[in-house]
C-alpha positions, 0 to 999 in steps of 0.5 A: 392328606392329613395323618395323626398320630393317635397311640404308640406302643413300644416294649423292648425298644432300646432303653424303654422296656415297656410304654403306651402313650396316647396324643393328641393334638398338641403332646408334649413329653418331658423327662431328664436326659436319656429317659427316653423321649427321642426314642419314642421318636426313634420308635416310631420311625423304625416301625416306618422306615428302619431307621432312627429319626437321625435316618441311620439304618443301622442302629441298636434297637435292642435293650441292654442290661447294666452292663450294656450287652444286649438282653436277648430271647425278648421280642421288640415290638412298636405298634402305632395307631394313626389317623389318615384322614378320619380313617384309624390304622394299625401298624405293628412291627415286631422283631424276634431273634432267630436262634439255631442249634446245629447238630453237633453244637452245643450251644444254638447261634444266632442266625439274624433278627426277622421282622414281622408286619401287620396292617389293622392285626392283618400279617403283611409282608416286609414287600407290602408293609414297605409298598402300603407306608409308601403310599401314605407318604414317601420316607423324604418327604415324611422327614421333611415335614416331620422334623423341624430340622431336617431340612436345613441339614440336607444337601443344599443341592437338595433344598434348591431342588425342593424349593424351585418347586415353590416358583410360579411358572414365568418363562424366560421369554416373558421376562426378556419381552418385559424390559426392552434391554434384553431386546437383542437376547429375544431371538437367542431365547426363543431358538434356545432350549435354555439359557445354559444354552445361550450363554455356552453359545456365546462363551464358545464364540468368545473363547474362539475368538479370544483364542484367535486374538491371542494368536494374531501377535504371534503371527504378525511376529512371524511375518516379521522375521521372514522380511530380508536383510537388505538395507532398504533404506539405503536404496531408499536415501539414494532413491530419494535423493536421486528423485530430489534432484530430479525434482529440482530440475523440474522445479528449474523447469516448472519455476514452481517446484519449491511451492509445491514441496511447501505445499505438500509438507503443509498438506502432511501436517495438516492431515496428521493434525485432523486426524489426531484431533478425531481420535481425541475425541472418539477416546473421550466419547467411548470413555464417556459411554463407559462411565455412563455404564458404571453409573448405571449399573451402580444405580441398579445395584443400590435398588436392588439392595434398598428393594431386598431390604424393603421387602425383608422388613415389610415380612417382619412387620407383618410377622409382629403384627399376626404376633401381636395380635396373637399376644393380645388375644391371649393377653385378654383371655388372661384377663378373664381368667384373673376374674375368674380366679379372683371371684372363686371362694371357699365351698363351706358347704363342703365342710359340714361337721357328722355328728354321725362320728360322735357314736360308735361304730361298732357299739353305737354309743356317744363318745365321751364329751371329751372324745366328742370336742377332740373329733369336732377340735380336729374337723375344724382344723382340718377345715382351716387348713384346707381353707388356708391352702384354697387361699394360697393356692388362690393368691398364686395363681392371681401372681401367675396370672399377672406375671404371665400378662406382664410378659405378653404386655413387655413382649408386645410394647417390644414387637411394636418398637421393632416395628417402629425401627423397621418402618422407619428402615423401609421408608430410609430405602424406599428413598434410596430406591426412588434416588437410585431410579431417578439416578439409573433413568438419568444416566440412561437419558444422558447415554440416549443423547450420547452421538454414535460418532463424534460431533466435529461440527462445534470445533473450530480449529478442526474446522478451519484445519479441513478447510485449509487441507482442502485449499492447499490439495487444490494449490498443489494440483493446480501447480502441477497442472501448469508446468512445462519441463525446459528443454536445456534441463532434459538432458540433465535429467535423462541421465538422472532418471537412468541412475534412479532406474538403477537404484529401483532395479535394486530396491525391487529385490527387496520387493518381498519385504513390502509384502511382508508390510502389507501382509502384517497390516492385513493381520493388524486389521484382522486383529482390530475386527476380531478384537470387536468380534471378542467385545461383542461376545462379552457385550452379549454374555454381560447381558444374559448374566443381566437377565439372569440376575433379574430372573433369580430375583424374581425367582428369589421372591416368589420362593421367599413369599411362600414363607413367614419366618425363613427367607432363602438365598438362591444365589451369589455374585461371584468376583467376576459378576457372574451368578452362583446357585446356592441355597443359604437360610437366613431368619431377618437376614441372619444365618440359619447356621448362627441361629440359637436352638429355639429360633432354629425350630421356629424356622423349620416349622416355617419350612414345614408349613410350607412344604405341607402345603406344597405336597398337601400332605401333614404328619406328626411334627416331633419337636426335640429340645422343644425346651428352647422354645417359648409358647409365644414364639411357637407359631401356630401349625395345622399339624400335630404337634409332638414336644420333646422337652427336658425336664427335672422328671426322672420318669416320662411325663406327657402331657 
């Protein structure tokens, strides 16, 4: 739908008492401050939605006299004529005071300001009215593409919203499918309605476990506290020492007690040797895979950022290039319109002397000879001035030409240097992309060649220590095998192994304790299995935030490609890596907030471009403070254009 604003006429309407004006496609309206431009605008939107183009319902339509009290008993009125695809309309509005003399009263009051309507001189109710300019275009959407402005000044949950309508349908499940990484979120995305779903999934699994890890210490603690006081290691020393002499009896039996006591101490050691060796290894493996992890993801982030570079300048130089090219167009066209100037001349054909002024009109006899030169002295005055005036006038417009194609001349030679700067920008980061790449894919071969568990196989100390362990169990077994207890020793050993029941009766009382130690190991395991199960959790919610960081991306692009100028941030990287919604516009990078009033325009008719093309809908563009913009940096809209300008003119100019 493509609606035009073809008249506008407003009586009584704030500070104007009376004016009609007639558009066209390109108007622009010039006055000093408060004479009155904005509140054609205001006029107009009135008519169409009750409110003001700032959107305040409740605003002083009413003129007021020098004393600034409301003049009353005249009628506001604001009629429009528009054109809505090819088809004219009128829309009249009129406001009238309701004054009511009560019996008894002196004086009548006022009792409210009814409204009035008309479509095309035919009365409408409000309810109508209301229901035929919905139909034409919704009041949101109509300040969005009317008001260069008013998009960026709405809610940025509002301006997301709108945008998201701009993305081309990629769903989740493709995008996941297009990058083996995402191989393990596969199945969760195509159970799950969403990916606010799957990341609740896991973060409830994580905030589950977690809370159980936490718990685990205080629950080994409080089975430490139930172990009983008895000094165990007492019985334990006595024990130990009674099965030492026990021992010794058996080795003065055997002859062979002192070799197995050697072997089995060597035995010890070398278990806690192999043992400690492994684990020094595994620690340096799993450190390994984690500095792989940060290269990588170092690497990716300095794509990105080249990439995002990249792309932002590629949208400049294609900007300065249609700019250029318009510049020189126009360039050109001054260039004949120089010659064209240039080659004008003075009409004498214009300025032939009446010999009819020599006679008298109302005798009919000539003048004097005198009175004759006088007439003919005056003409020829008259015609010099008038050619010195074409002369001049001549000269300067030649001088505003040449300057005009100056301007467009040192414009152009500055795009072309800013061009110049920005390929060389794109070429230093499509270098840093291709670095970052071959660094990304390198460090992700080195962690495919990384083994699941460590490689034992290349160390020869580890080796020879398990070969020896192995040597020494085969010794100490085969020791054990071949003693025979002699029978002068039995005796002496009875007697000892009837203290050592004794000793173990005592100990068995503290048997609880022993419990109590495998029951705190058991917890220690849990809290090993459980402190993986808290890792995986994190594991699978660092890679849906992944996935959801390369699915803003591509989110990002296909939103920012609909635009020239703009460019929309959708989301932050919060300290924690996770991703934030926003909605920030930028022009080149810069804060659309900093932006000075011109460039804030040349952004918002980017915006509105592209929203009217997304609705399909075009409507009237007011431009206020159109002052701050040039002509050369007004892009070109499919829209009519309406320019609000400040200017030295007392009274309303339009042009």
């Amino acid at each position: 739908m493509k609606i035009k604003l073809k008249t506008l006429v407003i009586e009584n309407f704030k500070g104007i008492k009376a004016l009609s004006v007639d558009f066209a496609d390109n108007t622009e309206i010039k006055g000093i401050n408060a004479s009155g431009k904005t509140t054609i605008f205001d006029g107009f939107t009135w008519l169409l939605f009750n409110k003001n183009s700032a959107g305040e319902e409740k605003f002083n339509v009413r003129p007021l006299d020098v004393n600034g009290n409301t003049v009353d008993n005249v009628e506001i009125k604001v009629v429009a004529t528009l054109d809505v695809d090819g088809k004219e309309v009128e829309l009249s509005k009129v406001q009238k005071q309701n004054w009511v003399k009560h019996r008894g009263a002196e004086k009548a009051v006022l009792e409210g300001n009814p409204n009035s309507y008309e479509i095309d001189g035919y009365p409408k109710s409000e309810k109508d009215f209301k229901s035929y300019i919905s139909e034409l275009v919704a009041e949101d959407l109509f300040k969005m593409i009317t008001n260069p402005q008013y998009f960026t000044s709405m809610k940025w949950q509002d301006q997301r919203k709108t945008l998201m309508q701009l993305v081309s349908e990629v769903s989740d499940l493709e995008i996941a499918q297009g990058n083996e990484k995402y191989a393990l979120l596969i199945p969760e995305i195509e159970k799950a309605s969403c990916l606010d779903d799957i990341k609740a999934k896991f973060q409830k699994a994580f905030t589950e476990w977690n809370k159980k890890l936490k718990e685990i210490p205080a629950r080994i603690d409080e089975v430490s506290k139930m172990k009983c006081d008895i000094n165990v290691a007492e019985q334990e020393l006595a024990k130990a020492d009674l099965e030492k002499r026990i021992a010794e009896v058996d080795d003065k039996i055997s002859n062979s007690g002192t070799a197995v006591d050697s072997l089995c101490s060597e035995s010890i050691e070398l278990q806690f040797a192999i043992n400690g060796m492994y684990t020094e290894q595994n620690d340096k493996l799993i450190h390994q895979k984690r500095e792989f992890e940060n290269q990588k993801s170092k690497a990716q982030s300095d794509f990105n950022d080249a990439h995002l570079v990249v792309h932002s300048a590629e949208c400049q130089i294609k900007n300065n290039e249609e700019l250029i090219k318009q510049e020189d167009e126009k360039r050109l066209a001054l260039g004949d319109r120089y010659k064209e100037v240039f080659a004008s001349s003075f009409d004498d054909s214009k300025w032939v002397f009446d010999e009819n002024s020599t006679v008298c009109s109302l005798c009919g006899q000539t003048y004097p000879s005198d009175k004759i030169e006088s007439i003919k002295a005056d003409f020829e005055l008259k015609k010099a001035n008038a050619k010195e005036k074409f002369e001049s006038d001549k000269s300067s417009k030649l001088d505003d030409i040449e300057k005009q194609g100056l301007e467009y001349k040192n414009h152009i030679e500055s795009l072309k240097r800013e061009n110049e700067e920005l390929q060389k920008k794109i070429e230093e980061n499509k270098a840093i992309e291709t670095t970052a790449m071959a660094e990304k894919n390198r460090v992700s071969k080195l962690m495919e060649e990384l083994p699941e568990k460590p490689d034992m196989s290349g160390n020869e100390e580890y080796l020879q220590k398990q070969a020896r362990y192995e040597v020494v169990q085969k010794q100490i077994a085969d020791l054990k095998s071949s003693n025979n207890a002699a029978d002068e020793f039995k005796e002496e050993r009875k007697n000892l192994v009837a203290e050592l029941d004794s000793v173990k009766d005592i100990i068995s009382k503290a048997s609880k304790n022993v419990e109590i130690d495998s029951r705190i190991e058991e917890l220690e395991n849990e809290q090993k299995e459980v402190a993986q199960k808290v890792a995986d959790q994190e594991q699978m919610i660092y890679l849906l935030e992944e996935f959801i960081r390369e699915k803003m991306m591509i989110i990002s692009d296909s939103v920012n490609k609909h635009f020239k100028t703009v460019n929309f941030k959708l989301f932050t990287i919060q300290l924690n890596g996770g991703l934030k919604e926003t909605c920030e516009c930028t022009v080149n990078g810069i804060p659309y907030s900093t932006l000075n009033s011109g460039h804030r325009i040349v952004a918002g008719l980017d915006i509105i471009s592209s929203l009217s093309e997304l609705y399909g809908v075009e409507a009237p563009i007011f431009i206020d403070n159109a002052e701050s913009i040039n002509e050369f940096n007004l892009p070109k809209m499919d829209a009519q254009m309406i320019l609000l300008s400040v200017s030295d003119d007392k009274e309303l100019v339009v042009q």
